[in-house]
C-alpha positions as CSV (number, residue, x, y, z in Angstrom):
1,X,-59.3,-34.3,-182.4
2,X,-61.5,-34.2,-179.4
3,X,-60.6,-31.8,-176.7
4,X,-58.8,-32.4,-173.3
5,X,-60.0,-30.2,-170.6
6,X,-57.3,-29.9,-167.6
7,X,-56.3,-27.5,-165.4
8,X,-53.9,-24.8,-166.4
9,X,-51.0,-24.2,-165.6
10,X,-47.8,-21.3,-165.7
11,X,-46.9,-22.6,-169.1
12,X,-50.2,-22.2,-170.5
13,X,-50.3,-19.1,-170.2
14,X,-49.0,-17.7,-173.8
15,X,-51.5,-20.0,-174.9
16,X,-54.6,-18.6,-172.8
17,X,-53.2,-14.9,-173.8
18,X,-53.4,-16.0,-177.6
19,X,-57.1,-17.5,-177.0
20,X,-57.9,-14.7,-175.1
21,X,-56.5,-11.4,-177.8
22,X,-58.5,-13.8,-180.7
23,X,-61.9,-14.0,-178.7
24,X,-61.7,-10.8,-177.2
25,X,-61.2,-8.8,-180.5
26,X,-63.5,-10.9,-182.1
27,X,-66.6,-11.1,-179.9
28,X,-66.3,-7.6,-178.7
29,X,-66.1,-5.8,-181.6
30,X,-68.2,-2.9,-180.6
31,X,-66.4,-1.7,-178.1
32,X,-63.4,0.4,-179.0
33,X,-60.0,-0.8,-180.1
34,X,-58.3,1.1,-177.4
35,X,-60.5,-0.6,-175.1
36,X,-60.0,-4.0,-175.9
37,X,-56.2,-3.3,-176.0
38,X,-56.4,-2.1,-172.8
39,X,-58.5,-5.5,-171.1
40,X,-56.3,-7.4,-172.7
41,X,-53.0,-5.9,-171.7
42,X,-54.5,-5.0,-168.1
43,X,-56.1,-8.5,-167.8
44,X,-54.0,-11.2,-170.0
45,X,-50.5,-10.0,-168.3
46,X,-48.4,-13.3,-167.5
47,X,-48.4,-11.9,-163.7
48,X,-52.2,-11.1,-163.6
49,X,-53.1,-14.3,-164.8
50,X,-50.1,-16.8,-162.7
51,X,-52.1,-15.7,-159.7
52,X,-55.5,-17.2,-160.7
53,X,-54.0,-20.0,-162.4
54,X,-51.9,-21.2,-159.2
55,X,-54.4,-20.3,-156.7
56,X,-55.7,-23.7,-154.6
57,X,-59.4,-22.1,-154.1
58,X,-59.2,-21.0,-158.2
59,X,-61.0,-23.3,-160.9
60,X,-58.6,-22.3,-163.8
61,X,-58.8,-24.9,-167.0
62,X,-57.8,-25.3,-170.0
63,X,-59.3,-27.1,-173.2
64,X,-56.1,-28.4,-175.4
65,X,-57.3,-29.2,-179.0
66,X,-54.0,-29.1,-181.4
67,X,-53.1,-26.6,-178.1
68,X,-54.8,-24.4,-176.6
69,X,-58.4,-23.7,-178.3
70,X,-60.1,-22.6,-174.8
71,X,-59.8,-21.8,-171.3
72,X,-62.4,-21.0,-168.3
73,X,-61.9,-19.4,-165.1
74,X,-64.1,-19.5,-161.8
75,X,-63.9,-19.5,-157.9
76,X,-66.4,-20.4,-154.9
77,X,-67.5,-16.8,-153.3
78,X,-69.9,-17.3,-150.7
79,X,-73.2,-19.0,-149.6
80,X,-72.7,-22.1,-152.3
81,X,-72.1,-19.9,-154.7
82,X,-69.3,-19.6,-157.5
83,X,-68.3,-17.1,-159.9
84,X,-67.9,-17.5,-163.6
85,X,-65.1,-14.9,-164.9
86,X,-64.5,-16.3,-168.2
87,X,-64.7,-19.4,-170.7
88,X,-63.5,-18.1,-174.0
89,X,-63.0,-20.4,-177.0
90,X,-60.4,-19.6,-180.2
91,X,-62.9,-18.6,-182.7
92,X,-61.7,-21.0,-185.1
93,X,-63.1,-23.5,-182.8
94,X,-66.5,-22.1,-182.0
95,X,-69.1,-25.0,-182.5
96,X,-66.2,-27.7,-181.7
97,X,-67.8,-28.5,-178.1
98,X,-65.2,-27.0,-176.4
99,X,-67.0,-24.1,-174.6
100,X,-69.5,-26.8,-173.5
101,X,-66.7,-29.0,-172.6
102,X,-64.8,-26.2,-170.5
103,X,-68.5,-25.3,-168.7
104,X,-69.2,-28.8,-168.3
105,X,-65.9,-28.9,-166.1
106,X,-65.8,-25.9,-164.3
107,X,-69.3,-26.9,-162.7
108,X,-67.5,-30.7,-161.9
109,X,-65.3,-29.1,-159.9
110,X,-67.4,-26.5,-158.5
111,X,-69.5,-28.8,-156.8
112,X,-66.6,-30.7,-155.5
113,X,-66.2,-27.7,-154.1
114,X,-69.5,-27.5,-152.2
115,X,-71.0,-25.1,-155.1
116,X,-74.2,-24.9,-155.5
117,X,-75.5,-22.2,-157.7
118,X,-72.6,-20.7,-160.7
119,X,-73.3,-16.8,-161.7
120,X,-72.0,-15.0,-164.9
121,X,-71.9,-11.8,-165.7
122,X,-72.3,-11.2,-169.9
123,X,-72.3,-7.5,-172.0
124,X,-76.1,-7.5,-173.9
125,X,-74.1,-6.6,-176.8
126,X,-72.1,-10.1,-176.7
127,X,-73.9,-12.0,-178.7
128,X,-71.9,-14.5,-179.1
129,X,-71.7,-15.0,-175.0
130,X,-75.6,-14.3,-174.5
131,X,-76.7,-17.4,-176.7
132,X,-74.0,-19.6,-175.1
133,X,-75.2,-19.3,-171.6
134,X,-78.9,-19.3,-172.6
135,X,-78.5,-22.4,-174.4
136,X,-77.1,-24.2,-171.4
137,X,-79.5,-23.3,-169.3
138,X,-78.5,-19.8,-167.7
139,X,-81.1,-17.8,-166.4
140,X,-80.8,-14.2,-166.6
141,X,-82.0,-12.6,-163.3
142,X,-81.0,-8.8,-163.6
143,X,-79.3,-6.4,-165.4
144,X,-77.3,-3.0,-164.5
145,X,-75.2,-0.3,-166.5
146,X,-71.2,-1.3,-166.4
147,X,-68.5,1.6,-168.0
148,X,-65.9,0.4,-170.0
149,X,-63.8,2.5,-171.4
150,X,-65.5,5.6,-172.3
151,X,-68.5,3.8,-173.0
152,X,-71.7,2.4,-170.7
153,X,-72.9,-0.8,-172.1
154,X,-76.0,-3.0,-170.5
155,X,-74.0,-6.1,-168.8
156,X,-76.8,-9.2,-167.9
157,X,-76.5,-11.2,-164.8
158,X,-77.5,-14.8,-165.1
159,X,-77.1,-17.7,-162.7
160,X,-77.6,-21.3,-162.9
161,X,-77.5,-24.3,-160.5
162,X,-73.9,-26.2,-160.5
């Protein structure tokens, strides 16, 4: 079935929560399970996420595929330029086009939006994330030292034109 990317709503979000606990623990395996159950509770509640989702300035989507395989998040900062918080994809779904799909979306909307240039922030040890935005044409243009947790991990900044 090929995908339908929309945007989100309120009652998606037991769907984007389910996406985001299977993509999470899977692509970010090397951090510790007490740190992922903490993102994920901290970040995926239903009233940390409503605001994002109904927010008029927020770029909040969803990619339905037999429901919902994949979500991305974003928002216009400043100067042209937008912010990439998220696009995760159920990882039974990986390779289905939908991450592609989402990104594809995000930056038709973006530009609507009078963005020009769309910047991501990925772990180093994400491999999973790192190969994604390489392939489609993210440059990576620095990188710092982020704490998660009790841990310090390597986090790449890329950016790419909308």
């Amino acid at each position: 079935m090929a995908p339908t990317v929309r945007a989100a709503t309120v009652d998606d979000i037991p769907g984007i929560q389910r996406v985001a606990r299977r993509g999470w623990r899977e692509t970010y395996a090397f951090l510790s399970e007490g740190a992922v159950e903490t993102i994920l509770d901290d970040w995926y509640a239903a009233d940390e996420l409503e605001g994002p989702i109904t927010a008029s300035e927020n770029v909040y989507l969803v990619a339905e595929a037999d429901g919902i395989a994949g979500y991305a998040s974003a928002a216009p900062t400043a100067n042209e330029e937008a912010q990439l918080y998220a696009i995760y994809v159920d990882p039974d779904r990986w390779n289905d086009g939908l991450g592609t799909a989402l990104l594809d979306a995000v930056r038709d909307r973006l530009s609507d939006l009078g963005s020009r240039r769309l910047r991501v922030e990925v772990l180093a040890e994400n491999a999973v994330g790192v190969s994604f935005y390489e392939s489609r044409g993210f440059e990576r243009i620095s990188e710092r030292e982020r704490e998660i947790g009790s841990q310090t991990l390597v986090e790449y900044v890329y950016y790419r034109d909308v």
